[in-house]
N, C-alpha and C positions, 0 to 999 in steps of 0.2 A: 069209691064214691059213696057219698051218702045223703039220701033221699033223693037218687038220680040226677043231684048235682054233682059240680067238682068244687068241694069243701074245701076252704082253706085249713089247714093243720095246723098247730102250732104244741110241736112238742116241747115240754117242760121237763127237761135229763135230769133226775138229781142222783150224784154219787154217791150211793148209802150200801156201807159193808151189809148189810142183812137183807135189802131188797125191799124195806116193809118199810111204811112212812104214816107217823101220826095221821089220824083222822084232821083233824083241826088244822094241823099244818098244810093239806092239802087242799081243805078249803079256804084256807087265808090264801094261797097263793095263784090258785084257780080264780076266787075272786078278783083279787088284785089283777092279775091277765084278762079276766072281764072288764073290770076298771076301764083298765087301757084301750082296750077295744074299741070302750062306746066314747073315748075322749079322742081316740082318731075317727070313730065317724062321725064327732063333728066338727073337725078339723077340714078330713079328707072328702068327707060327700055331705058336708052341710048338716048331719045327722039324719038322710035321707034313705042310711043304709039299714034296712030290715031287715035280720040275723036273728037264726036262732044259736046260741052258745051253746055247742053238745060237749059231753065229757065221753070218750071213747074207751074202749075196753083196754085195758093194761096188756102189756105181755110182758114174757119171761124176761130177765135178767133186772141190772138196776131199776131204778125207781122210777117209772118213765109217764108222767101228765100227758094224754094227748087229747088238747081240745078241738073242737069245730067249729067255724065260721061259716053255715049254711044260710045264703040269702034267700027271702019268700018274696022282696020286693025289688026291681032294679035300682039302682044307688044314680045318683045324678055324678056326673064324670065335670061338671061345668070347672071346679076348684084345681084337677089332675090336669084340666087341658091349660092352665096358668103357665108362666113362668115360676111363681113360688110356689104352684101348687107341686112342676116339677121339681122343684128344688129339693120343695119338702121329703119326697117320696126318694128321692136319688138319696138326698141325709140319711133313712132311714131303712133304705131296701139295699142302698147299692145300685140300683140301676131304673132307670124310667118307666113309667107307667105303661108305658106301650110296650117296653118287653114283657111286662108280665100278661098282657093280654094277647102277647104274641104264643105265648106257653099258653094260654090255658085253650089259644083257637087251635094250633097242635095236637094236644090233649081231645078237644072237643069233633073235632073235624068231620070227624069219619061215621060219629054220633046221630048224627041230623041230618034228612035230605032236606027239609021245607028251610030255606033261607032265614024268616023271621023267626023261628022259632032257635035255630042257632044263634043269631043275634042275642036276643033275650037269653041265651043259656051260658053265653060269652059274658056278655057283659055281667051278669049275675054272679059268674067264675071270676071273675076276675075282680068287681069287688072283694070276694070272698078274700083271693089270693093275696092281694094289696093290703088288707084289712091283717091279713096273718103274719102277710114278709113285714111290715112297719111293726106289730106290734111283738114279733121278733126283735128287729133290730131296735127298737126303744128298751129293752130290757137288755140287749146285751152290750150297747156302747153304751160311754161316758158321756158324762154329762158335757164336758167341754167340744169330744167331737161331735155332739148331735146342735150343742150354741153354734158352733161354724156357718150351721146351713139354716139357722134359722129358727130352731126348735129349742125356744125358751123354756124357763119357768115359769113365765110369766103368760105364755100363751098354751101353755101345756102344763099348767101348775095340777089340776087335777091326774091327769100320767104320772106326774112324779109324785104325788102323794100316794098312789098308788104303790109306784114303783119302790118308793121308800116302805111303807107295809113290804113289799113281797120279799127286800132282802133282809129288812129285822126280823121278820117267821125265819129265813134260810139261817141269818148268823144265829139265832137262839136254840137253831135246831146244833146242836154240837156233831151231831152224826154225819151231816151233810160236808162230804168233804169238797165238794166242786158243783156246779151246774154247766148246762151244755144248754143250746134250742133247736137239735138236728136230732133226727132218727141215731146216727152212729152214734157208736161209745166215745164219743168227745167231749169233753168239759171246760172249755178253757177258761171261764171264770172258777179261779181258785175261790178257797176258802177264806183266803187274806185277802180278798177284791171286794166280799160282799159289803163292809162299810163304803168305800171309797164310790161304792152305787148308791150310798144314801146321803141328798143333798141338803143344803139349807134351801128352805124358801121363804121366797120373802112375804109382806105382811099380805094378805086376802083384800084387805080395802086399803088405799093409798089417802093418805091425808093432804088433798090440794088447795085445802082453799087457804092455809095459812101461807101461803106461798112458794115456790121451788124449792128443790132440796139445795143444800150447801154443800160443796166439797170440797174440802182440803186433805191435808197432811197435819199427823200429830205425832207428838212420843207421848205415851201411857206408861203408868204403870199397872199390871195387871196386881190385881189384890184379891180377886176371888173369880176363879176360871169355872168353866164348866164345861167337863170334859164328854158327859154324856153325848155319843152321837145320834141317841134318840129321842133326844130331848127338841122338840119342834122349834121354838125360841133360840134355845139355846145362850141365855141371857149370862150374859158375863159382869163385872163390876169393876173400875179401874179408879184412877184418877189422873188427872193431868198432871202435868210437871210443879206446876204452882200450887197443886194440891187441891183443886174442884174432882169432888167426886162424883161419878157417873153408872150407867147403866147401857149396856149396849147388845145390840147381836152379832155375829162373828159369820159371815158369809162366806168367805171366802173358800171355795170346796178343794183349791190346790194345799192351801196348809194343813185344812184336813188331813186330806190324803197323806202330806206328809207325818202329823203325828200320829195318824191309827197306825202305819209302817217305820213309828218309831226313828223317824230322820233327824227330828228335833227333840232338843234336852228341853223338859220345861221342869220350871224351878217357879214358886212362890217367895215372894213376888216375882214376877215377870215383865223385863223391860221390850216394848217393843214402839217401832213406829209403823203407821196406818193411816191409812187412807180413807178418810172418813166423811159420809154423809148423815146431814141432822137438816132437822126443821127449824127456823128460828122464830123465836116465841115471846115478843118484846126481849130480854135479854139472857131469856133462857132457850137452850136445846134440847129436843125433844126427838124420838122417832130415830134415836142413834143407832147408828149401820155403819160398822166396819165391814169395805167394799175387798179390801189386799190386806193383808199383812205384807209391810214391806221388809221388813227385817225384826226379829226375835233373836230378843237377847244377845243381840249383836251381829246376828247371823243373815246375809242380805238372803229373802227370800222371794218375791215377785216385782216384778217393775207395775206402779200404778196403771188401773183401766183410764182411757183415754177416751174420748171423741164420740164414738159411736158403740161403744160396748157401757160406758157412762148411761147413754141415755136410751140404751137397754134397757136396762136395770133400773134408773129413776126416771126417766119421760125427763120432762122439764128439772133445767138444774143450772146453779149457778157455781163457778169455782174460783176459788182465793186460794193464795199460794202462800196467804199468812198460816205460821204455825207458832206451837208454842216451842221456847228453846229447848234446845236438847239437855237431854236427861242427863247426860257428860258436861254441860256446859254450867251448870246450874254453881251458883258460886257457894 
């Protein structure tokens, strides 16, 4: 325990042949697990959770981070007694908020005779815990499994900027061959996983007042890619079939993950069709966002977002099934 509480832990494993790990990389990645922290309490208790973020004494063997989650204030539970408050936490721990406050009155039990005073040491433990297991499981799933339950970019866009820091420190570090977030010598985030944890996000302020986004289906040709996965924007340059040249961003985090794993051949130029939102601007578009890539270079790669994953990602939106003709078709 520490400071006669029960801290939440959060170990940070990293797989390094020599044990030893850059000063600077330790802080980038420390911080970023701070990040996270304060962007689930105020998610998870409104920002109502009072922590002090300790750094813990190292021990022998690999490279091993262990921070602490010590609460001075009780955290308000109003958001965790929700239905999406459970959701969120199930997304993100694996299992509901009352199991972990089942562990930590376990743990505490035998601690306290005076009743109130157990309460307040419970409930203080178990923000701790909740605050530790989420910001565990936000760093070690996907982005796609944590969208399932709820946990956007868009609602959690600070986490993922975050998150995104902690794995460009880890890929830049060449030494780090794996990461782990458990006491045991476990790693199962490989060294070929650390891109495919770092996501597109989308723009910080939304442009509404020019009216709903548009979506349809296009073929492009690409003319100037950008393959940097740390490049924030990530702005690409095409043109249409008819030859209107453009400027776009590229969101889509499954094709990603396919080209940092090398699944797809890309070539200059590059033909693909996409799934595209833009602003319309008297007769120009503006605010361009490829949503899918649905097939590259001929190759079919995701079926278009629909219905409610759509208006995920844009709120308000309109969609035409008009496109331009195919790049094959072109006489």
């Amino acid at each position: 325990m520490v400071r006669g509480q029960l801290a939440g832990i959060i170990p940070i494993h990293f797989n390094v042949q020599d044990h030893a790990f850059p000063l600077s990389d330790f802080i980038e990645t420390a911080s970023q697990a701070e990040a996270i922290v304060q962007e689930l309490n105020e998610q998870l208790f409104n920002g109502k959770a009072r922590y002090n973020f300790l750094v813990l004494p190292s021990e022998p063997g690999t490279f091993k981070t262990k921070l602490a989650i010590v609460s001075v204030v009780t955290a308000s539970f109003v958001f965790l007694e929700s239905d999406i408050g459970q959701s969120f936490v199930i997304g993100l721990t694996d299992h509901k908020p009352s199991h972990w406050a089942e562990q930590v009155g376990i743990s505490l039990n035998k601690t306290f005779s005076d009743d109130k005073s157990a309460n307040a040491a419970i409930n203080q433990a178990t923000a701790n815990l909740i605050l530790s297991e989420s910001t565990k499981g936000f760093l070690s799933k996907d982005h796609s499994t944590l969208r399932k339950t709820g946990i956007t970019k868009e609602n959690m866009r600070g986490a993922y900027e975050a998150k995104n820091t902690f794995y460009k420190a880890c890929h830049e570090n060449d030494d780090i061959k794996s990461i782990g977030f458990t006491e045991e010598d476990e790693f199962p985030i490989q060294r070929t996983d650390f891109l495919s944890h770092i996501v597109q996000l989308p723009p910080k302020e939304k442009d509404d007042k020019d009216g709903p986004w548009t979506v349809m289906t296009e073929d492009i040709i690409v003319t100037s890619p950008n393959w940097d996965p740390f490049d924030g924007q990530r702005l690409w340059k095409a043109r249409y079939a008819k030859g209107t040249l453009w400027v776009f961003t590229l969101e889509d985090e499954f094709f990603w993950d396919l080209i940092s794993r090398k699944k797809l051949t890309a070539n200059v130029p590059d033909f693909m069709r996409v799934q595209l939102a833009f602003i319309e601007d008297g007769k120009k578009r503006k605010s361009n966002r490829v949503l899918r890539v649905l097939e590259f270079n001929g190759e079919k790669v995701s079926p278009p977002l629909e219905g409610d994953e759509l208006a995920e990602k844009l709120g308000e939106y309109q969609k035409t099934e008009i496109r331009q003709k195919n790049l094959f078709e072109i006489d």
